[in-house]
C-alpha positions as MATLAB code, in Angstrom:
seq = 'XXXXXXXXXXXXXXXXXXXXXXXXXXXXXXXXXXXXXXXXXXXXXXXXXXXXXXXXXXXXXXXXXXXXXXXXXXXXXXXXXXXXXXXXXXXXXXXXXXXXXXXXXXXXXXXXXXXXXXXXXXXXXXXXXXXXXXXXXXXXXXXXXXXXXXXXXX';
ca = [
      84.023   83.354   61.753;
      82.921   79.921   60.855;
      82.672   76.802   62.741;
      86.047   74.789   60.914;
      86.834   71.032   61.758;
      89.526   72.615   63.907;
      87.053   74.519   66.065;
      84.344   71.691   66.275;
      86.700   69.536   66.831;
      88.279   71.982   69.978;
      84.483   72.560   70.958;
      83.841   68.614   71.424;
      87.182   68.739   73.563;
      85.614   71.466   75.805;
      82.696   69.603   76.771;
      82.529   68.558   80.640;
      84.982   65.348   81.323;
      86.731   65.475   78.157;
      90.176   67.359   79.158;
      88.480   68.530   82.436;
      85.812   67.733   84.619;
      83.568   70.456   84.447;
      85.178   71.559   80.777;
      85.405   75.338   79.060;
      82.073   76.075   78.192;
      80.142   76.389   81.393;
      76.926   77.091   80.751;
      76.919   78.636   77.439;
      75.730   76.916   74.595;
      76.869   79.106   71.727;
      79.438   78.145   69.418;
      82.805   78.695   70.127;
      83.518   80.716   66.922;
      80.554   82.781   68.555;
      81.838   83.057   72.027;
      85.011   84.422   70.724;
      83.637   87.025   67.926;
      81.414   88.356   70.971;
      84.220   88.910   72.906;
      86.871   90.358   70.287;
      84.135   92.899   70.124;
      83.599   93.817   73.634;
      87.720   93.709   74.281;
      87.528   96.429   70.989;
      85.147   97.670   72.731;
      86.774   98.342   76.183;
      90.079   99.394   74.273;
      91.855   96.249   74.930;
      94.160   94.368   72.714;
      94.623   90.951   73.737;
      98.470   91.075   73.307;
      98.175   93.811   76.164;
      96.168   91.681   78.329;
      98.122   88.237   77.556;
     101.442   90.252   78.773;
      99.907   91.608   82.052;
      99.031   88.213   82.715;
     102.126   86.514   82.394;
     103.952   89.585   84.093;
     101.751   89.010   87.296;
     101.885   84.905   87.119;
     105.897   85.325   86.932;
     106.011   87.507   89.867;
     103.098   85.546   91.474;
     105.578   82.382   91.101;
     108.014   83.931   93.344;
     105.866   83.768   96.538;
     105.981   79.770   96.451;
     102.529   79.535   96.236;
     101.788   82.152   98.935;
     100.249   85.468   97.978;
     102.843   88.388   96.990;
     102.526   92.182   96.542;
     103.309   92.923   92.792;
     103.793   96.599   91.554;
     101.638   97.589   94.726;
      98.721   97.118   92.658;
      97.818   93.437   93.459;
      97.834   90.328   95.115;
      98.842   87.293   93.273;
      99.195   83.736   94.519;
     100.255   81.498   91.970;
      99.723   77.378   92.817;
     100.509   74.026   90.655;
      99.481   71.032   90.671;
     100.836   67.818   89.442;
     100.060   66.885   85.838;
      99.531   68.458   82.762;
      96.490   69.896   80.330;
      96.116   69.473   76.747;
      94.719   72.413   74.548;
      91.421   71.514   73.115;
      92.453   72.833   69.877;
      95.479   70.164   70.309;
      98.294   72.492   69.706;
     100.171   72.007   72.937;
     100.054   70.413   76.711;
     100.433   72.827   79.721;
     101.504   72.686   83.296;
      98.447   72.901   85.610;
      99.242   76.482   86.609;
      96.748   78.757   87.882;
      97.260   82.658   89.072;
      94.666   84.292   91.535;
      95.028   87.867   90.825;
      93.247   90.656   93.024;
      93.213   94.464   92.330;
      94.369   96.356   95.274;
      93.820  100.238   95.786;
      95.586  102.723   98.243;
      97.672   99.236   99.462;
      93.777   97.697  100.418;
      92.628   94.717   98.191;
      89.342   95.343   96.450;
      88.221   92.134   96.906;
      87.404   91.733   92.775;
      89.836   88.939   91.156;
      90.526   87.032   88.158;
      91.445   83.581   88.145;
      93.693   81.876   85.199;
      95.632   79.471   83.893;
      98.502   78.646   81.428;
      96.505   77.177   79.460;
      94.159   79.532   79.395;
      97.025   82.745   78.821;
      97.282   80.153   75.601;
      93.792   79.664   74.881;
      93.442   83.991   74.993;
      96.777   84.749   73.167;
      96.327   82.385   70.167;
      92.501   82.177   69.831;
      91.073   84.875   71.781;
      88.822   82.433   73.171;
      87.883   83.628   77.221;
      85.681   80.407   78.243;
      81.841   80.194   78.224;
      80.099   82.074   80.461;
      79.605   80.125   83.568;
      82.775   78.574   83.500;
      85.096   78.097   86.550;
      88.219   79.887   84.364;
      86.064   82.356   82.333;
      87.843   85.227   81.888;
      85.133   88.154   81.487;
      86.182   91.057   79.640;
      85.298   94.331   81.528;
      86.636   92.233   84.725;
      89.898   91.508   83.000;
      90.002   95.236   82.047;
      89.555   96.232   86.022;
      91.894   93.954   87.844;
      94.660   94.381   85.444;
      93.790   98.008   85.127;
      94.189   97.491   81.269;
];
């Protein structure tokens, strides 16, 4: 993929105090258009489509929403608390503004959490559904492949 005005444009909106304080990149300094092909291939890799993923996602933030921002028991297989705060995000790409909603998701087995999580957004379901963009590494929202794969149990 190639680095278009769209995506240097959404990679300059990423950077630290732009649309967030510490931004979407973390500490990786690779393109974006990079970022993503590397992990398109690991998610091919692992078996998972993105579509898959972006639906598990929105299943457990829906059910998360129902605790009120305490943690709930969904499908016996996790614990989800699901918070908001006042305000709104803009995409970097600039194709949408998003409710600052963010699921903690953790992978419970034989009704005893694991202790391993993922962490996301709505913005960043959009970010992942649209793009297939998962953060930099370092970054506070990075959504890592292989973890994504365990703790949804994709």
């Amino acid at each position: 993929m190639k680095m278009s005005p769209e995506y240097s444009k959404a990679q300059a909106n990423m950077q630290p105090g732009v649309i967030t304080a510490d931004g979407f990149l973390g500490d990786d300094k690779r393109p974006i258009v990079d970022i993503i092909a590397d992990d398109e291939a690991t998610m091919e890799t692992l078996g998972v489509s993105f579509d898959e993923a972006v639906a598990r996602m929105r299943h457990l933030m829906e059910e998360g929403r129902k605790g009120l921002e305490e943690p709930v028991t969904v499908d016996g297989n996790w614990i989800v608390r699901v918070s908001e705060a006042r305000g709104f995000l803009p995409s970097p790409f600039e194709d949408g503004i998003f409710r600052k909603v963010n699921a903690q998701v953790e992978l419970m087995q034989n009704g005893t959490p694991t202790g391993e999580s993922v962490l996301y957004s709505e913005l960043g379901m959009h970010l992942l559904e649209k793009y297939h963009f998962m953060q930099g590494v370092g970054a506070a929202f990075r959504m890592d492949p292989e973890r994504l794969k365990r703790v949804l149990q994709l």
